[in-house]
C-alpha positions as CSV (number, residue, x, y, z in Angstrom):
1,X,-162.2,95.1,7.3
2,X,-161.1,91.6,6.8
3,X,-159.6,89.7,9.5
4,X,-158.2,86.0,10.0
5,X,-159.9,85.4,13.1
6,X,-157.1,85.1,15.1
7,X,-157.3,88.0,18.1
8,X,-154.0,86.7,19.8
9,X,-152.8,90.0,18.8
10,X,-155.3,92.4,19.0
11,X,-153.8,95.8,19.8
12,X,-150.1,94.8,20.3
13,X,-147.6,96.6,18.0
14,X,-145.4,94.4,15.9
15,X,-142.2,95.4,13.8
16,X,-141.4,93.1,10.9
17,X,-138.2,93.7,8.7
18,X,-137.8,92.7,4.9
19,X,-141.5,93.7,5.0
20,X,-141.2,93.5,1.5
21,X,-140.5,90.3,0.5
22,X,-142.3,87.4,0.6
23,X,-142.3,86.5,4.0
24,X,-142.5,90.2,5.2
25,X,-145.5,90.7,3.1
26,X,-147.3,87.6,3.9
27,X,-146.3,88.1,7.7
28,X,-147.8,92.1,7.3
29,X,-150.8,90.4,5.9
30,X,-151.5,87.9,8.7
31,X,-150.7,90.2,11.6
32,X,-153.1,93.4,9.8
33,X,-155.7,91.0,9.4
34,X,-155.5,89.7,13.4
35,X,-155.5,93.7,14.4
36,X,-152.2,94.1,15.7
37,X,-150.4,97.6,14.9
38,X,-147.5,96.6,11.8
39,X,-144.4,98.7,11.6
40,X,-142.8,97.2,8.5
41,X,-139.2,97.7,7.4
42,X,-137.2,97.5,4.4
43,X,-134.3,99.2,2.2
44,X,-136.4,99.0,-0.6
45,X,-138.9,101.5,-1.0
46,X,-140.6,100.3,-4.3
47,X,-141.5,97.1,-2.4
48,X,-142.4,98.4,0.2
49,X,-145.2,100.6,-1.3
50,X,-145.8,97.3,-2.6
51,X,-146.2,95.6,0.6
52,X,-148.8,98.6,2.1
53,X,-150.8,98.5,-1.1
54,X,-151.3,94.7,-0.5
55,X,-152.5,95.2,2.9
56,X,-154.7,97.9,2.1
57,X,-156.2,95.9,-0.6
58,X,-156.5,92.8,1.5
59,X,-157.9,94.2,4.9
60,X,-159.2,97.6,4.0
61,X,-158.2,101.4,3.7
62,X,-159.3,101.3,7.6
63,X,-155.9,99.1,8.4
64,X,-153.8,102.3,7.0
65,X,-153.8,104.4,10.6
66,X,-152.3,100.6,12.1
67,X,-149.4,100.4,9.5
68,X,-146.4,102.5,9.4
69,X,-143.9,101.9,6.6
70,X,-140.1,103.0,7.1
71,X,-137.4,102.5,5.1
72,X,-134.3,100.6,6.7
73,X,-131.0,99.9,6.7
74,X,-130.5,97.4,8.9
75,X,-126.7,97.1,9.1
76,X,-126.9,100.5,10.3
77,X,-127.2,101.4,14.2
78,X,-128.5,104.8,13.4
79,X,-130.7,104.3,10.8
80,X,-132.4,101.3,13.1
81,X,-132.9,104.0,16.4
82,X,-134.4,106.3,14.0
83,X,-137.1,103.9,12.9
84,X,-137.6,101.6,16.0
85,X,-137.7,105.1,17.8
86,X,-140.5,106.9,15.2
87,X,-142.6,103.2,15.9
88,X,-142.7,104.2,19.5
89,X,-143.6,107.8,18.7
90,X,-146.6,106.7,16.6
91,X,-147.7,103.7,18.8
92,X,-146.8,103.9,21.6
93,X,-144.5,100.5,22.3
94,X,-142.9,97.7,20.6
95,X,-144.6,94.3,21.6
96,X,-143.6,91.8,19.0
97,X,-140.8,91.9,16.6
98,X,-140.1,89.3,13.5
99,X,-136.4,89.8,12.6
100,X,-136.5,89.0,9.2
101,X,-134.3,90.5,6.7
102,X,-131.9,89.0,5.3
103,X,-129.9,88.3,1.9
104,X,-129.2,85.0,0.5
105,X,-126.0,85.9,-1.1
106,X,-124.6,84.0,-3.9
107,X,-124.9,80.2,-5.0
108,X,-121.2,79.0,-5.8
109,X,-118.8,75.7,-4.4
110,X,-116.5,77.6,-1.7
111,X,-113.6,77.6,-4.0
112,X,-114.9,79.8,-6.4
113,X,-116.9,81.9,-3.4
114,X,-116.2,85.8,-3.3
115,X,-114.7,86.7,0.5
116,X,-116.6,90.0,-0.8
117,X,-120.3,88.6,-0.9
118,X,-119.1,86.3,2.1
119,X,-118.4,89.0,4.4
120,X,-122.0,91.0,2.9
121,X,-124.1,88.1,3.9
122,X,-122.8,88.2,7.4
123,X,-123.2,91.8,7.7
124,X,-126.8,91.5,6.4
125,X,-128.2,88.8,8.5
126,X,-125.5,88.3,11.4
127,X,-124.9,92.1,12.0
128,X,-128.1,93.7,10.7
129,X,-130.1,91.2,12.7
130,X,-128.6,91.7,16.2
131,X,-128.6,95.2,16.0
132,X,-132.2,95.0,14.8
133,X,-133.1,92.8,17.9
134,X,-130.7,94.9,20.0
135,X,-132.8,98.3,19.3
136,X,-136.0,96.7,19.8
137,X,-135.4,95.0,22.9
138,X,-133.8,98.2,24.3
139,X,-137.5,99.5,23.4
140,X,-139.3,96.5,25.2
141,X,-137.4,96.6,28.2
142,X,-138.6,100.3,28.9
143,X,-142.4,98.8,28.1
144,X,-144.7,99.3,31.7
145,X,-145.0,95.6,31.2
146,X,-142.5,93.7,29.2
147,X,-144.7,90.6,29.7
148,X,-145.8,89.3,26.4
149,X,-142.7,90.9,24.6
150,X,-141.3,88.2,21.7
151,X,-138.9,87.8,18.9
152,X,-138.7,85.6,16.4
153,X,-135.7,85.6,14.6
154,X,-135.8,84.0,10.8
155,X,-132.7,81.4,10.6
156,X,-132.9,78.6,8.1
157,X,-132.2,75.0,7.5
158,X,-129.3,76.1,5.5
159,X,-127.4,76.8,9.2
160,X,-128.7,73.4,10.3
161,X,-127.7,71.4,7.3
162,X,-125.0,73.1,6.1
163,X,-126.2,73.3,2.2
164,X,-123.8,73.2,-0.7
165,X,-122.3,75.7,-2.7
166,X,-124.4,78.3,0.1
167,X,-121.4,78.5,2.4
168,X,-121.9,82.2,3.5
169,X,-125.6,82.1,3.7
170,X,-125.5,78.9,6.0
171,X,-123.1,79.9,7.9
172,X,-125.1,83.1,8.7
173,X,-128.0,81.0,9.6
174,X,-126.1,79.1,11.9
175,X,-124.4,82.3,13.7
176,X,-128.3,83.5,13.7
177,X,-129.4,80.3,15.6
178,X,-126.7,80.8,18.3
179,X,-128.0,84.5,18.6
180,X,-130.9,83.3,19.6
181,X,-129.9,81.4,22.2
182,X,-127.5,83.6,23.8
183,X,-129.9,86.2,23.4
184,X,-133.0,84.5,24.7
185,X,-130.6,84.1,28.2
186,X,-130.1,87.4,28.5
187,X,-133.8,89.1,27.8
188,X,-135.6,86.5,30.2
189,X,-134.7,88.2,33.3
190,X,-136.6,91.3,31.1
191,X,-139.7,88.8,29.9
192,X,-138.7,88.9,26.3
193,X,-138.5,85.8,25.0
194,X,-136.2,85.1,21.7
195,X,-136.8,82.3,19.3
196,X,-136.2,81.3,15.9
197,X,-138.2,79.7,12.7
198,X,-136.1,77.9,10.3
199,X,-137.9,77.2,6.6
200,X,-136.7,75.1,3.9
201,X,-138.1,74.0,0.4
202,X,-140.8,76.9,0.4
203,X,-142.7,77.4,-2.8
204,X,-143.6,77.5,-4.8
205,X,-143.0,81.5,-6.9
206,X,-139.9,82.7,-8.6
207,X,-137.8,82.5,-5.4
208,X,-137.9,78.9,-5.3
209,X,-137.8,78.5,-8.7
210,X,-134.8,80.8,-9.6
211,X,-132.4,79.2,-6.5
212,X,-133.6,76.3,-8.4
213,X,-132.0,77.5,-11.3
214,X,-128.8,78.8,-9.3
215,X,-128.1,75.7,-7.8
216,X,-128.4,73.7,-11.0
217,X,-125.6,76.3,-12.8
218,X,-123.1,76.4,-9.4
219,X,-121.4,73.7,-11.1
220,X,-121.8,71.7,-7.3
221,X,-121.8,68.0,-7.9
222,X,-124.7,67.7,-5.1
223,X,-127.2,69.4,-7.7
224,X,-127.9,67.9,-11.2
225,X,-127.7,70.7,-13.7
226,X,-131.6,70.5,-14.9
227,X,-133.6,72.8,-12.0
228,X,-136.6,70.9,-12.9
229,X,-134.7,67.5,-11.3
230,X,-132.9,69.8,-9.1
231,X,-136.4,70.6,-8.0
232,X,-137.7,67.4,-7.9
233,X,-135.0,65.9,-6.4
234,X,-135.0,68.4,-3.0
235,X,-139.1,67.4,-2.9
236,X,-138.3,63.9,-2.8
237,X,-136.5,64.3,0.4
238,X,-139.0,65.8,2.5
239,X,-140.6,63.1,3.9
240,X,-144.4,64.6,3.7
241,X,-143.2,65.3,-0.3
242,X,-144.0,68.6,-1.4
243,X,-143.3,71.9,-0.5
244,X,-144.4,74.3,2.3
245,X,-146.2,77.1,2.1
246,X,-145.0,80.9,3.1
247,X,-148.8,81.0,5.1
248,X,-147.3,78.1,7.1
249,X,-144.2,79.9,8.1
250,X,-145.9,83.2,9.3
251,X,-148.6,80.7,11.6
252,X,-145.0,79.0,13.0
253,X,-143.5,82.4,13.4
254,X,-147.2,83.5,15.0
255,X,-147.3,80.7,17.8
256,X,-143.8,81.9,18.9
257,X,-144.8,85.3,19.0
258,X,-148.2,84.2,20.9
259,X,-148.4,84.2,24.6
260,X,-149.5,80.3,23.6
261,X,-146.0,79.8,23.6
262,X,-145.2,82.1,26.8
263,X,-143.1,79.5,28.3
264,X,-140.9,78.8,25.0
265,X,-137.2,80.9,24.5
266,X,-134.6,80.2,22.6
267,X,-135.5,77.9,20.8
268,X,-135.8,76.6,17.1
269,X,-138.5,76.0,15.2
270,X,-138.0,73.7,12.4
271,X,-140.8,74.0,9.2
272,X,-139.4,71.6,6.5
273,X,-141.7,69.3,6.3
274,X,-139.5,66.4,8.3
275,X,-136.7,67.3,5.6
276,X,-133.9,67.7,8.2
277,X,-135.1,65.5,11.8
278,X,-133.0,64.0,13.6
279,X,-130.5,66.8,12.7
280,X,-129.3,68.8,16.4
281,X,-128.1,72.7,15.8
Protein backbone atom coordinates (compact mmCIF):
# COMPACT_ATOMS: atom_id res chain seq x y z
CA UNK A 1 0.00 0.00 0.00
CA UNK A 2 1.52 3.32 -0.74
CA UNK A 3 1.29 6.05 1.73
CA UNK A 4 2.69 9.79 1.94
CA UNK A 5 4.05 9.53 5.23
CA UNK A 6 1.89 11.79 6.76
CA UNK A 7 -0.14 9.76 9.86
CA UNK A 8 -1.94 13.11 10.97
CA UNK A 9 -4.85 11.25 9.89
CA UNK A 10 -4.57 7.88 10.50
CA UNK A 11 -8.00 6.28 11.16
CA UNK A 12 -10.19 9.55 11.04
CA UNK A 13 -13.00 9.47 8.53
CA UNK A 14 -13.05 12.39 6.02
CA UNK A 15 -15.90 13.37 3.48
CA UNK A 16 -14.72 15.28 0.49
CA UNK A 17 -17.26 16.71 -2.15
CA UNK A 18 -16.60 17.27 -6.05
CA UNK A 19 -14.37 14.14 -5.36
CA UNK A 20 -14.21 14.05 -8.89
CA UNK A 21 -12.46 16.85 -10.05
CA UNK A 22 -9.24 17.89 -9.74
CA UNK A 23 -9.00 18.95 -6.32
CA UNK A 24 -11.40 16.11 -5.11
CA UNK A 25 -9.28 13.68 -6.70
CA UNK A 26 -5.98 14.84 -5.72
CA UNK A 27 -7.43 15.61 -2.12
CA UNK A 28 -8.88 11.49 -2.18
CA UNK A 29 -5.37 10.78 -3.15
CA UNK A 30 -3.57 12.53 -0.29
CA UNK A 31 -5.89 11.67 2.46
CA UNK A 32 -6.03 7.46 1.09
CA UNK A 33 -2.41 7.56 1.03
CA UNK A 34 -2.16 9.16 4.96
CA UNK A 35 -4.85 6.16 6.06
CA UNK A 36 -7.73 8.16 6.84
CA UNK A 37 -11.30 6.61 5.88
CA UNK A 38 -12.51 8.82 2.33
CA UNK A 39 -16.15 9.18 1.69
CA UNK A 40 -16.07 11.06 -1.60
CA UNK A 41 -19.01 12.80 -3.22
CA UNK A 42 -20.09 13.92 -6.48
CA UNK A 43 -23.15 14.29 -9.07
CA UNK A 44 -21.18 12.78 -11.57
CA UNK A 45 -20.88 9.25 -11.53
CA UNK A 46 -18.52 8.64 -14.49
CA UNK A 47 -15.90 10.67 -12.58
CA UNK A 48 -16.28 9.45 -9.89
CA UNK A 49 -15.57 5.82 -10.87
CA UNK A 50 -12.81 7.82 -12.12
CA UNK A 51 -11.66 9.19 -8.93
CA UNK A 52 -11.87 5.43 -7.05
CA UNK A 53 -9.91 3.81 -9.93
CA UNK A 54 -7.22 6.44 -9.30
CA UNK A 55 -6.87 5.69 -5.74
CA UNK A 56 -6.92 2.11 -6.15
CA UNK A 57 -4.26 2.40 -8.61
CA UNK A 58 -2.20 4.74 -6.56
CA UNK A 59 -2.42 3.20 -2.97
CA UNK A 60 -3.56 -0.31 -3.63
CA UNK A 61 -6.79 -2.55 -4.01
CA UNK A 62 -6.21 -2.77 0.02
CA UNK A 63 -7.42 1.17 0.28
CA UNK A 64 -11.04 -0.05 -1.35
CA UNK A 65 -12.75 -1.24 2.24
CA UNK A 66 -11.53 2.79 3.47
CA UNK A 67 -13.31 4.48 0.39
CA UNK A 68 -16.95 4.79 -0.06
CA UNK A 69 -18.12 6.58 -3.24
CA UNK A 70 -21.77 8.23 -3.32
CA UNK A 71 -23.25 10.12 -5.64
CA UNK A 72 -24.48 13.73 -4.55
CA UNK A 73 -26.54 16.34 -5.15
CA UNK A 74 -25.50 18.88 -3.08
CA UNK A 75 -28.18 21.56 -3.44
CA UNK A 76 -30.33 18.95 -2.15
CA UNK A 77 -31.13 18.48 1.77
CA UNK A 78 -32.31 14.99 1.27
CA UNK A 79 -30.02 13.71 -0.99
CA UNK A 80 -27.02 15.14 1.42
CA UNK A 81 -28.73 13.14 4.86
CA UNK A 82 -28.93 10.18 2.80
CA UNK A 83 -25.16 10.12 2.03
CA UNK A 84 -23.61 11.87 5.07
CA UNK A 85 -25.97 9.33 6.96
CA UNK A 86 -24.77 5.89 4.86
CA UNK A 87 -20.85 7.46 5.78
CA UNK A 88 -21.80 7.00 9.37
CA UNK A 89 -23.37 3.67 8.84
CA UNK A 90 -20.20 2.35 7.19
CA UNK A 91 -17.61 4.14 9.39
CA UNK A 92 -18.74 4.89 12.04
CA UNK A 93 -18.35 9.02 12.35
CA UNK A 94 -17.54 12.02 10.32
CA UNK A 95 -14.10 13.55 11.56
CA UNK A 96 -12.99 15.81 8.78
CA UNK A 97 -14.99 17.26 5.95
CA UNK A 98 -13.47 19.31 2.75
CA UNK A 99 -16.46 21.18 1.30
CA UNK A 100 -15.56 21.34 -2.01
CA UNK A 101 -17.89 21.38 -4.80
CA UNK A 102 -18.59 23.87 -6.62
CA UNK A 103 -19.33 25.30 -10.27
CA UNK A 104 -17.56 28.15 -11.84
CA UNK A 105 -20.38 29.34 -13.86
CA UNK A 106 -19.92 31.34 -16.91
CA UNK A 107 -17.14 33.84 -18.04
CA UNK A 108 -19.08 37.12 -19.41
CA UNK A 109 -18.86 41.27 -18.40
CA UNK A 110 -22.06 41.57 -16.07
CA UNK A 111 -24.02 43.21 -18.71
CA UNK A 112 -24.29 40.44 -20.88
CA UNK A 113 -24.44 37.90 -17.61
CA UNK A 114 -27.43 35.41 -17.48
CA UNK A 115 -29.64 36.13 -13.99
CA UNK A 116 -30.16 32.25 -14.91
CA UNK A 117 -26.48 30.97 -14.45
CA UNK A 118 -26.21 33.78 -11.70
CA UNK A 119 -28.68 32.49 -9.50
CA UNK A 120 -27.16 28.46 -10.37
CA UNK A 121 -23.76 29.47 -9.18
CA UNK A 122 -25.15 30.63 -5.94
CA UNK A 123 -27.26 27.64 -5.49
CA UNK A 124 -24.22 25.36 -6.21
CA UNK A 125 -21.65 26.77 -3.97
CA UNK A 126 -23.57 29.18 -1.52
CA UNK A 127 -26.56 26.79 -0.94
CA UNK A 128 -25.04 23.39 -1.67
CA UNK A 129 -22.17 24.26 0.54
CA UNK A 130 -23.98 25.21 3.75
CA UNK A 131 -26.19 22.50 3.63
CA UNK A 132 -23.26 20.18 3.00
CA UNK A 133 -21.41 21.66 6.10
CA UNK A 134 -24.87 21.85 7.91
CA UNK A 135 -25.36 17.88 7.62
CA UNK A 136 -22.01 17.07 8.49
CA UNK A 137 -21.69 19.09 11.43
CA UNK A 138 -25.08 17.90 12.69
CA UNK A 139 -23.05 14.33 12.36
CA UNK A 140 -19.92 15.77 14.36
CA UNK A 141 -21.76 17.19 17.07
CA UNK A 142 -23.31 13.70 18.00
CA UNK A 143 -19.37 12.34 17.74
CA UNK A 144 -18.33 10.88 21.65
CA UNK A 145 -15.64 13.42 21.11
CA UNK A 146 -16.09 16.21 18.68
CA UNK A 147 -12.45 17.26 19.51
CA UNK A 148 -10.46 17.10 16.32
CA UNK A 149 -13.71 17.69 14.15
CA UNK A 150 -12.71 20.30 10.97
CA UNK A 151 -13.86 21.85 7.91
CA UNK A 152 -12.39 23.41 5.32
CA UNK A 153 -14.48 25.05 3.07
CA UNK A 154 -12.96 25.81 -0.71
CA UNK A 155 -13.60 29.73 -1.36
CA UNK A 156 -11.38 31.41 -3.88
CA UNK A 157 -9.46 34.58 -4.68
CA UNK A 158 -12.19 35.42 -7.05
CA UNK A 159 -14.44 36.51 -3.64
CA UNK A 160 -11.41 38.32 -2.48
CA UNK A 161 -10.50 40.13 -5.62
CA UNK A 162 -13.51 40.48 -7.14
CA UNK A 163 -12.34 39.07 -10.84
CA UNK A 164 -13.80 40.43 -14.09
CA UNK A 165 -16.40 39.26 -16.19
CA UNK A 166 -16.81 36.21 -13.05
CA UNK A 167 -19.40 38.32 -11.29
CA UNK A 168 -21.48 35.26 -10.02
CA UNK A 169 -18.70 33.01 -9.22
CA UNK A 170 -16.94 35.78 -7.06
CA UNK A 171 -19.58 36.68 -5.52
CA UNK A 172 -20.17 33.11 -4.37
CA UNK A 173 -16.73 32.95 -3.05
CA UNK A 174 -17.18 35.92 -1.12
CA UNK A 175 -20.74 34.77 0.49
CA UNK A 176 -18.57 31.34 1.02
CA UNK A 177 -15.84 33.22 3.01
CA UNK A 178 -18.48 34.89 5.36
CA UNK A 179 -19.96 31.30 5.93
CA UNK A 180 -17.11 30.45 7.28
CA UNK A 181 -16.81 32.87 9.62
CA UNK A 182 -20.27 32.86 10.94
CA UNK A 183 -20.11 29.30 10.95
CA UNK A 184 -16.80 28.78 12.69
CA UNK A 185 -18.67 31.08 15.72
CA UNK A 186 -21.24 28.85 16.01
CA UNK A 187 -19.52 25.12 15.94
CA UNK A 188 -16.66 26.20 18.53
CA UNK A 189 -18.78 25.83 21.45
CA UNK A 190 -19.13 22.07 19.71
CA UNK A 191 -15.11 21.84 18.93
CA UNK A 192 -15.52 22.00 15.22
CA UNK A 193 -13.55 24.29 13.79
CA UNK A 194 -14.50 25.90 10.18
CA UNK A 195 -11.91 27.42 7.84
CA UNK A 196 -11.38 28.20 4.33
CA UNK A 197 -8.60 27.77 1.48
CA UNK A 198 -8.78 30.19 -1.25
CA UNK A 199 -6.58 29.18 -4.62
CA UNK A 200 -5.82 31.24 -7.53
CA UNK A 201 -3.68 30.76 -10.83
CA UNK A 202 -3.52 26.77 -10.40
CA UNK A 203 -2.14 24.86 -13.21
CA UNK A 204 -1.33 23.96 -15.06
CA UNK A 205 -4.20 21.06 -17.19
CA UNK A 206 -7.12 22.00 -19.25
CA UNK A 207 -8.88 23.80 -16.39
CA UNK A 208 -6.44 26.53 -16.36
CA UNK A 209 -5.93 26.44 -19.73
CA UNK A 210 -9.59 26.56 -21.05
CA UNK A 211 -10.69 29.70 -18.37
CA UNK A 212 -7.74 30.90 -20.10
CA UNK A 213 -9.37 30.67 -23.20
CA UNK A 214 -12.88 32.00 -21.74
CA UNK A 215 -11.49 34.90 -20.43
CA UNK A 216 -9.65 35.90 -23.58
CA UNK A 217 -13.26 35.53 -25.70
CA UNK A 218 -15.55 37.47 -22.68
CA UNK A 219 -14.89 40.41 -24.65
CA UNK A 220 -13.71 42.04 -20.92
CA UNK A 221 -11.25 44.78 -21.64
CA UNK A 222 -9.18 43.49 -18.38
CA UNK A 223 -8.11 40.27 -20.53
CA UNK A 224 -6.26 40.58 -23.94
CA UNK A 225 -8.02 38.31 -26.36
CA UNK A 226 -4.79 35.88 -26.99
CA UNK A 227 -5.05 33.14 -23.76
CA UNK A 228 -1.48 32.56 -24.22
CA UNK A 229 -0.83 36.47 -23.06
CA UNK A 230 -3.91 36.15 -21.04
CA UNK A 231 -1.91 33.40 -19.46
CA UNK A 232 1.12 35.12 -19.21
CA UNK A 233 -0.09 38.06 -18.19
CA UNK A 234 -2.06 36.58 -14.78
CA UNK A 235 1.67 34.73 -14.13
CA UNK A 236 3.37 37.95 -14.16
CA UNK A 237 1.39 39.14 -11.27
CA UNK A 238 2.16 36.62 -8.74
CA UNK A 239 4.95 37.79 -7.17
CA UNK A 240 6.87 34.18 -6.84
CA UNK A 241 5.86 33.98 -10.93
CA UNK A 242 4.45 30.78 -11.84
CA UNK A 243 1.69 28.87 -10.95
CA UNK A 244 0.70 26.65 -8.01
CA UNK A 245 0.17 23.35 -7.85
CA UNK A 246 -3.21 21.38 -6.99
CA UNK A 247 -0.66 19.06 -4.45
CA UNK A 248 -0.08 22.48 -2.72
CA UNK A 249 -3.69 23.25 -2.15
CA UNK A 250 -4.67 19.75 -0.64
CA UNK A 251 -1.26 20.14 1.94
CA UNK A 252 -2.99 23.94 2.79
CA UNK A 253 -6.35 22.36 3.00
CA UNK A 254 -4.50 19.36 5.15
CA UNK A 255 -2.84 21.75 7.86
CA UNK A 256 -6.42 23.16 8.45
CA UNK A 257 -7.86 19.95 8.86
CA UNK A 258 -4.80 18.88 11.20
CA UNK A 259 -4.96 19.15 14.90
CA UNK A 260 -1.52 21.23 13.97
CA UNK A 261 -3.88 23.90 13.45
CA UNK A 262 -6.22 23.05 16.51
CA UNK A 263 -6.31 26.54 17.59
CA UNK A 264 -7.14 28.11 14.03
CA UNK A 265 -11.28 28.87 13.03
CA UNK A 266 -12.59 30.76 10.76
CA UNK A 267 -10.18 31.77 9.08
CA UNK A 268 -8.77 32.14 5.37
CA UNK A 269 -6.15 30.65 3.95
CA UNK A 270 -4.77 32.35 1.00
CA UNK A 271 -2.56 30.00 -1.78
CA UNK A 272 -1.70 32.41 -4.65
CA UNK A 273 1.53 32.65 -4.50
CA UNK A 274 1.49 36.46 -2.94
CA UNK A 275 -0.90 37.25 -5.99
CA UNK A 276 -3.55 39.14 -3.84
CA UNK A 277 -1.54 40.42 -0.23
CA UNK A 278 -2.36 43.05 1.28
CA UNK A 279 -5.94 42.41 0.02
CA UNK A 280 -8.54 42.11 3.53
CA UNK A 281 -11.87 39.85 2.90
Amino acid sequence: MSNNGDTRFQGKTIVITGAGGNFGREGCLYFAKSGAKIAALDKNPTTLQETLEEVRKEVGEACSDNILTLECDVTSVESVATVMQQVVDKFGSIDLLWNNAGYQGKIQPTLEYDPADFALVMNINVTGMFIVLQAAAKHMKDNESSSGTSIVNTASVAGLRGTPAMVAYASSKAAVLAMTVSTSKDLAPYGIRVNAVSPALIGPGFMWTRQNELHAASGSPYFATDPDVVAKNKVNSVPMKRLGSVTEVVKSVAFLLSDEASYTTGTNLVIDGGMSAGIKA
